[in-house]
C-alpha positions in Angstrom: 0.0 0.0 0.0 2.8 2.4 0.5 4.3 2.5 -2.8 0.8 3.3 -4.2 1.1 6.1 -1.4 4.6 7.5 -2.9 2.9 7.2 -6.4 0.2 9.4 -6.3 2.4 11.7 -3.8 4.7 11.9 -7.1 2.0 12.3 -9.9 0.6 15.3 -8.1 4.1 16.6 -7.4 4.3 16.6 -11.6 1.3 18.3 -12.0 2.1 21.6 -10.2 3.5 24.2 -12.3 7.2 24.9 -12.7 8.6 28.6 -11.7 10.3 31.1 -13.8 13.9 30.0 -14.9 16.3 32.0 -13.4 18.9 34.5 -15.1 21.3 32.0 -15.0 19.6 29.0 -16.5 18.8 31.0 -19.8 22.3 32.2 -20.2 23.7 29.0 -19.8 20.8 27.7 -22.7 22.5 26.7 -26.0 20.5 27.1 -29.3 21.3 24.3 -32.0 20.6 27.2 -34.5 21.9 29.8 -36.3 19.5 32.8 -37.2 20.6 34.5 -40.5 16.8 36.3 -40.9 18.4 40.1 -40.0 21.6 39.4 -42.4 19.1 38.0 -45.5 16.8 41.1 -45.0 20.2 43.7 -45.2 20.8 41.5 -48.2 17.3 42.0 -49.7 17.3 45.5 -48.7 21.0 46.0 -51.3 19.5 44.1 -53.8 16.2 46.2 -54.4 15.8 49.4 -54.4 12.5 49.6 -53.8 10.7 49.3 -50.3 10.3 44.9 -50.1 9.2 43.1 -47.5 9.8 39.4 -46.8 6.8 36.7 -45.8 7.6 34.8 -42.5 7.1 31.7 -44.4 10.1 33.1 -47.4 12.4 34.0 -44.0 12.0 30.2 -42.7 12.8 29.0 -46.3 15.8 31.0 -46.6 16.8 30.4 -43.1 16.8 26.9 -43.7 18.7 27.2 -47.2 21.9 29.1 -45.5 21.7 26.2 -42.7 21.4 23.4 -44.9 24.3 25.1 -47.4 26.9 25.8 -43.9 26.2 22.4 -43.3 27.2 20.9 -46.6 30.2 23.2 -47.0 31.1 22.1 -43.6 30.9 18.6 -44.7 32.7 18.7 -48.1 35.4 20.8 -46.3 36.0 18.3 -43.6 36.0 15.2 -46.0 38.8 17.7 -48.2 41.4 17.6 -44.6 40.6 14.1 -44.2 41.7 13.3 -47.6 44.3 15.5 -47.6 45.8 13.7 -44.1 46.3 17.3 -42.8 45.2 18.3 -38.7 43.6 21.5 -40.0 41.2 23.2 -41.1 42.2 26.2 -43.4 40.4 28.9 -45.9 41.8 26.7 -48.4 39.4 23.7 -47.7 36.6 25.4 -47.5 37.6 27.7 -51.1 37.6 24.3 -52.7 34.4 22.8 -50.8 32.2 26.2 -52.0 33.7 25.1 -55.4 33.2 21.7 -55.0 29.2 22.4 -54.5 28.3 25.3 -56.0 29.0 24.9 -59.8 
């Protein structure tokens, strides 16, 4: 009967609701992402002359485009060191890797 006791005691514990995170604990919070959405509207903004605005929906896309193409370049540049049997990773490798994938 106890461990029914301590179960209950521990589902209602769950149910309260958590406090504010500190200062701290969002500091310390990494983000697996990178936001580009400021640097692609300066971009747009060069490119036309004219006053443009961007959907949300556009910004994701392109957001996603400049992550997915860091990632690639990434890739190809790290498979270009390992080739190469070299310990680093110079502007070189990664000249060649944007060549590699961007015809």
């Amino acid at each position: 009967m106890a461990p029914v006791k301590q179960l209950k005691k521990a589902l209602q514990s769950m149910k309260k609701p958590l406090g504010k995170p500190t200062s701290k604990s969002k500091k310390t919070q990494k983000r697996n992402y990178y936001n580009f959405s400021i640097y692609i509207y300066k971009l747009l903004k060069c490119v036309t002359k004219e006053k443009v605005d961007i959907y949300r929906m556009s910004m994701l896309i392109m957001k996603n485009f400049v992550n997915d193409m860091l990632e690639r370049i990434t890739e190809e540049a790290a498979r270009l060191v390992s080739h190469l049997k070299k310990s680093t990773l110079s502007s070189r490798e990664i000249q060649f890797a944007i060549k590699l994938l961007i015809p």
